[in-house]
C-alpha positions, 0 to 999 in steps of 0.5 A: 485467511482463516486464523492469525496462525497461518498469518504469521506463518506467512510474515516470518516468512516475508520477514526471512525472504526480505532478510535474505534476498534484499540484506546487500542492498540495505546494507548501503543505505543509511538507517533512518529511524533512530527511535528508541526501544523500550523493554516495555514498549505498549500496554498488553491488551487482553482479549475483552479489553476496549482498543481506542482507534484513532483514524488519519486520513478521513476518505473512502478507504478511510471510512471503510477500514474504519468501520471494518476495525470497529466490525471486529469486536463490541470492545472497540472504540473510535476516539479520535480522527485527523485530515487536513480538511474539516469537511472530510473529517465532519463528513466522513464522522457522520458516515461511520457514526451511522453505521456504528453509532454506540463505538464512536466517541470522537470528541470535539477536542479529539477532532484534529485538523491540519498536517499535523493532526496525525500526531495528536489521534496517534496519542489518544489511540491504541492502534492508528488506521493510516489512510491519508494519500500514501506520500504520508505513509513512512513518516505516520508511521515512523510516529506511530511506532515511535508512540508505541502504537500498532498500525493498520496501514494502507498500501502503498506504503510509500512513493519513493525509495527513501521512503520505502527505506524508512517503512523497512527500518520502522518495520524491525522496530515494531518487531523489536517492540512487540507492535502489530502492524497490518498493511491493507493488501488484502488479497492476503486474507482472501479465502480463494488466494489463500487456498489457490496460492497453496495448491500452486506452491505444492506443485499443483502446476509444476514449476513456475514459468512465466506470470502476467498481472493486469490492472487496466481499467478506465481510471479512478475520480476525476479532479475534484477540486478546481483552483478556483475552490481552494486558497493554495497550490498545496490545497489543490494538490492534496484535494486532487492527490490521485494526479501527483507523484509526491502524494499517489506515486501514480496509479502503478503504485497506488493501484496496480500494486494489489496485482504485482503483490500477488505475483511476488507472494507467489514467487515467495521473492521480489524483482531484481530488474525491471525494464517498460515504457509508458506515457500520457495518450488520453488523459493529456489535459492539465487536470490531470497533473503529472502521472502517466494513463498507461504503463507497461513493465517486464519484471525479473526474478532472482530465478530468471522468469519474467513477470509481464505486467499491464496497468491502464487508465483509459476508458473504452479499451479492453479491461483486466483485473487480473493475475495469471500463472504458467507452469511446467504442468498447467495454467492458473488464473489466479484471481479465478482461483482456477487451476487448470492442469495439463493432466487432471480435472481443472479445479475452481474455489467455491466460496466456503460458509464462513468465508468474510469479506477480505477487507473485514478479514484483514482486520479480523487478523490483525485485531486477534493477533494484537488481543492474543499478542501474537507476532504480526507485522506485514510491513516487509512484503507491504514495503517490497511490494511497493518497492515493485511498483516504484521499480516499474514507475522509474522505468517508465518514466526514464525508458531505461532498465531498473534494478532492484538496488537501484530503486531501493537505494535510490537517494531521489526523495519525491516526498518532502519530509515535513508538510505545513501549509506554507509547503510549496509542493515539489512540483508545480504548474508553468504560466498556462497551469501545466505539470512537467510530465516524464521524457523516457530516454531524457537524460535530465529526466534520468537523473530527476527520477532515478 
């Protein structure tokens, strides 16, 4: 995305999309955040001003928006940094002094380690990066916006219904307050979505008929850590947090939620009913905790299309990152940024000179609208988008048809509200180390899930 003009075009339209289409299901749910609303709720920051960011959540994407955040402008400046664990902290410190030296000022006594560390970096900073496993998400955030701080938050943004609610209630807050708040779906700041997303909201395929989104691949990390290199149920979870619902949401949240965000961009809109199945086939050994290898949804628009959605980990199968649209008056492979009409020459985007990488761009976007204190918060569609993902998880696991309503208002919290190292996780392993996993058709597990 080329300037923060279009950006916020695009939010408020989130914004009045999200008002409109989804007002009657929030208005049954209680609202969660309670946080007061100053009249002056954070410091301007001008253009040359020095932003102190503070970064929560110390892994790979950590690192990597970390650095991108610094990579915007010279007057930036890391100042703090939190994880549970000293060695992601200590590590992941010395990549990012390596590669931005002169912008890292992490002092000792800025180094926070533990559960509740995250509050701490949110007080030394300007803008808080969250990149902790996404169970954390709702309540970081809620700190940061309580501390009057801008955000740049990874998806998915939460794992279950309540949190989803929070994210919504903190997101008009932020607003209220005048707080920037970026999400990392990134596919928004792409230089090829952009343009392909426009040409096909002008009509360049005719009217929308049906959409497919696709992430199958052969998996991410294995376990990392094994029980016999931890002290805890709690530290082996959170060092192997991809495999547990509470901390992932699994992979249908954490991962294939990039491609069902593009086909609810599209649409300008959100499911209304989900309906799908899924399981464990290959990935079946207690290792691999409590998430499915496979799901397999159809979603509903307002409008009546459909949405056909795959996601998958299991290696040596066919493989697909993709996003596909059918139309009245052609096709559109959408990560292709390819348009092939039913009339008329196909078209294809060429990489532009200037075009960033959307990762960078994304924080280019979010640091200029905070310098020039434009509106900017990409919490709603962050939140819908995740709501999308947890719709397909709960009609996977149960078997049954999930509406939108019932996914939002859910009162099934799979993440606890406060986490200190004396926390049992909310599931664990039976007498021979195995997680309970998910019986679609299970009455029991209905109620559990829904």
């Amino acid at each position: 995305m080329k300037d923060s003009k279009k950006t916020q075009e695009q939010d408020d339209l989130n914004r009045r999309k999200f008002v409109g289409n989804t007002s009657k299901t929030v208005a049954g749910a209680a609202a969660l955040s309670t946080l007061p609303i100053e009249r002056f709720a954070h410091a301007a920051i001008s253009p040359g001003d020095t932003i102190k960011v503070g970064l929560i959540g110390c892994g790979g994407r950590g690192t990597g928006a970390a650095v991108q955040a610094l990579s915007t402008s010279e007057s930036t400046k890391l100042v703090a940094m939190a994880d549970v664990f000293k060695d992601k902290l200590e590590n992941r410190l010395g990549i990012i002094s390596k590669q931005k030296e002169k912008q890292v000022d992490v002092k000792d006594e800025n180094k926070f380690v533990g559960p509740d560390g995250y509050k701490k970096v949110i007080e030394q900073s300007d803008l808080v990066i969250l990149t902790t496993p996404p169970g954390f998400r709702p309540y970081h955030f809620e700190e940061a916006i309580k501390q009057n701080k801008h955000v740049f938050m990874e998806k998915p943004v939460a794992v279950d219904g309540p949190g989803v609610r929070k994210v919504l209630e903190v997101a008009k807050i932020a607003d209220k307050k005048g707080l920037k708040v970026g999400v990392g779906l990134q596919r928004h700041h792409q230089a090829g979505y952009v343009e392909t997303m426009k040409r096909l909201k002008d009509g360049a395929i005719g009217d929308f008929v049906s959409m497919r989104a696709y992430w199958n691949g052969g998996g991410v990390w294995d376990p990392r850590a094994g029980r016999g290199e931890v002290n805890s149920e709690l530290e082996y979870q959170l060092r192997n947090w991809y495999y547990y619902n509470w901390l992932c949401g699994d992979h249908i949240t954490e991962q294939h939620i990039h491609n069902l965000d593009i086909i609810n961009w599209l649409k300008d809109g959100y499911p209304v009913l989900a309906r799908g199945m899924g399981g464990r086939q290959v990935r079946t050994d207690k290792k691999y905790g409590e998430i499915f290898d496979h799901h397999a949804v159809e979603y509903q628009y307002e409008d009546g299309t459909w949405m056909f959605s795959q996601c998958r980990h299991i290696r040596g199968c066919w493989n697909s990152v993709s996003e596909h649209v059918q139309g009245t008056k052609g096709r559109c492979d959408i990560n292709r940024h390819s348009i092939f009409p039913t009339k008329g020459n196909p078209w294809r985007y060429r990489k532009q000179k200037g075009d960033k990488n959307p990762y960078q761009q994304e924080h280019d976007d979010l640091f200029a609208a905070i310098r020039h204190n434009e509106p900017y918060n990409e919490a709603y569609y962050g939140a819908m988008s995740t709501l999308t993902s947890i719709m397909g998880r709960m009609a996977t696991y149960t078997g049954q048809p999930v509406t939108q309503e019932q996914a939002l208002n859910s009162k099934v919290q799979i993440m606890p509200d406060k986490i200190t190292w004396d926390t049992k996780p909310p599931t664990g392993p039976d007498k021979d180390g195995k997680y309970p996993i998910p019986v679609p058709g299970d009455k029991m597990w209905a109620r559990k899930i829904v």
